[in-house]
Structures are given as C-alpha cells and as structure tokens.
N, C-alpha and C positions, 0 to 999 in steps of 0.2 A: 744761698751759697751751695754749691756745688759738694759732692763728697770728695773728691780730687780736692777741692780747695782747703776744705778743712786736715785733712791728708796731709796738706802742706803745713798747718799749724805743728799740725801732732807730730812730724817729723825732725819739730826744733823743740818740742818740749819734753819737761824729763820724766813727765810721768808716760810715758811713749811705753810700749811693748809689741814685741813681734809674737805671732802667731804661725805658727807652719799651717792653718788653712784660711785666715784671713789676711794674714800678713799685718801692717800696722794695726794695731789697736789700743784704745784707752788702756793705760792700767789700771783706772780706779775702775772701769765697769766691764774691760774684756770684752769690749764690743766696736764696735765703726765707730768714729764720730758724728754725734746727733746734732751739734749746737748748731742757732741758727747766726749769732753776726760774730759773736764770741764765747770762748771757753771761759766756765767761770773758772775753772781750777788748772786753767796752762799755766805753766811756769819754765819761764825760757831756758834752757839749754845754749848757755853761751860757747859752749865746745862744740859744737853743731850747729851755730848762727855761723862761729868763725868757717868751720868745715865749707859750707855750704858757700859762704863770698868767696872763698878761697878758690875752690872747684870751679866757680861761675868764672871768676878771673881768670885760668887759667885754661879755660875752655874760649874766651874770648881771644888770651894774645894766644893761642895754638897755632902752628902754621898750616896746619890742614884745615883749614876753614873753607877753601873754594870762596866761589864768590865771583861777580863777574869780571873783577880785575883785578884778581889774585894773584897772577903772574907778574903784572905791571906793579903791583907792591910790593911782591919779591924783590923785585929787580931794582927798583929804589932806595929798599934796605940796605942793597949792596954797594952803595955809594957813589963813587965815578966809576967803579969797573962797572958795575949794573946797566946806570946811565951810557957809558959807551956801547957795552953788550945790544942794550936795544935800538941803540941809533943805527949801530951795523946792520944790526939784522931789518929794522925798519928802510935801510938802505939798499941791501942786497934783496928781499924778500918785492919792494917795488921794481928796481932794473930788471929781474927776473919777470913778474907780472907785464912791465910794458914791452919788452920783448915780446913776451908771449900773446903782446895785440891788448891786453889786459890791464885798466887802470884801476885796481883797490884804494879805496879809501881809507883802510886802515893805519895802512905803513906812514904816512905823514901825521897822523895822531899819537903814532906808536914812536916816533922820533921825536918829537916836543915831547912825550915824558918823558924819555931817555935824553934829553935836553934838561929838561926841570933837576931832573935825578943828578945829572954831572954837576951841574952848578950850584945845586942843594951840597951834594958830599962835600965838593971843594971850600963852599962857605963854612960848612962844618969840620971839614980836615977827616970826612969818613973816605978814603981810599978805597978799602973795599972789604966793608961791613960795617953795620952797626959800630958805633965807638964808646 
C-alpha cells in the first residue's frame, strides 16, 4: 500500500492531525502512516466519510466537466429548445459546408441527438430545461 493510499485512510479517521511540515499525520505517533493493509487504531470519522461522498458527488454532476460530448449533453438537458437548437444548427452548419464544396460528417449525428433531445423533452414535458 502506497503512502497516498494510507493518506487516504488517515483523511476519514479521527485520530487524523495536521502538521505545518508534514501535513496529514497520525495523532497517536505524529508521524506518516506506516501500516501495511490496515490501521489497527482507525476509527472512522463519519463527518468526513459524508464530506468526502458529498464533494465526489458534486464534482460528478458539476457542469464543467468537459468531456467529449459535453455540449451535446448540455443541449439535451435543455429539452425541446436544446433539441431544436441543435437540429438548427446541425442544419445550417451542413448547407453552409456543402455550399462550400464541403461534406462533414458531423452535422447528421449532431441532428439525430437534437432529434433524440426534442422527443425525449416532449415525452417528458421538459420545454426547455431540466424539470
């Protein structure tokens, strides 16, 4: 086990202390964690188990995630305006490309989810957001 990993133990238990030049440390010995699969003497810190789900949750539904269809989930959230929004632009963004001699693959992919998206909102009665 890693020193990061026990790190992690010592983070949720209560005999935890900070140091200003080690930073986390045991409180019973003021030192790094040694143990090798388990602490005999952790004792969970249920204020800091919740802390720590709660944080990891709320870093998951964040809307700044990126990602590589982050836009197109945006845009789904938003319900039949979303779904319309991208069929448009799935629409005008291809007439623009085949004028231009230019045929993208995108814009026909980027229309079926703005497809999916309108008739998702409308079965759900999201107009345009979340409900």
């Amino acid at each position: 086990m890693t020193l990061e990993e026990r790190l992690n133990y010592c983070k949720i238990c209560t005999n935890r202390k900070m140091s200003d030049q080690s930073g986390i440390v045991c409180g019973l010995t003021d030192a790094k964690p040694e143990f090798e699969d388990q602490c005999p003497d952790f004792n969970a810190d249920q204020a800091q188990i919740e802390y720590y789900k709660n944080r990891d949750k709320e870093v998951e539904e964040s809307d700044g995630g990126g990602g590589l269809f982050e836009p197109e989930k945006k845009g789904l959230q938003k319900g039949v305006l979303g779904g319309l929004a991208m069929m448009g632009i799935a629409v005008v963004w291809f007439v623009i490309g085949w004028q231009a001699g230019y045929i993208y693959y995108y814009p026909p992919i980027l229309f079926v989810i703005g497809l999916v998206g309108t008739i998702k909102g409308l079965i759900q009665g999201n107009i345009s957001g979340k409900s």
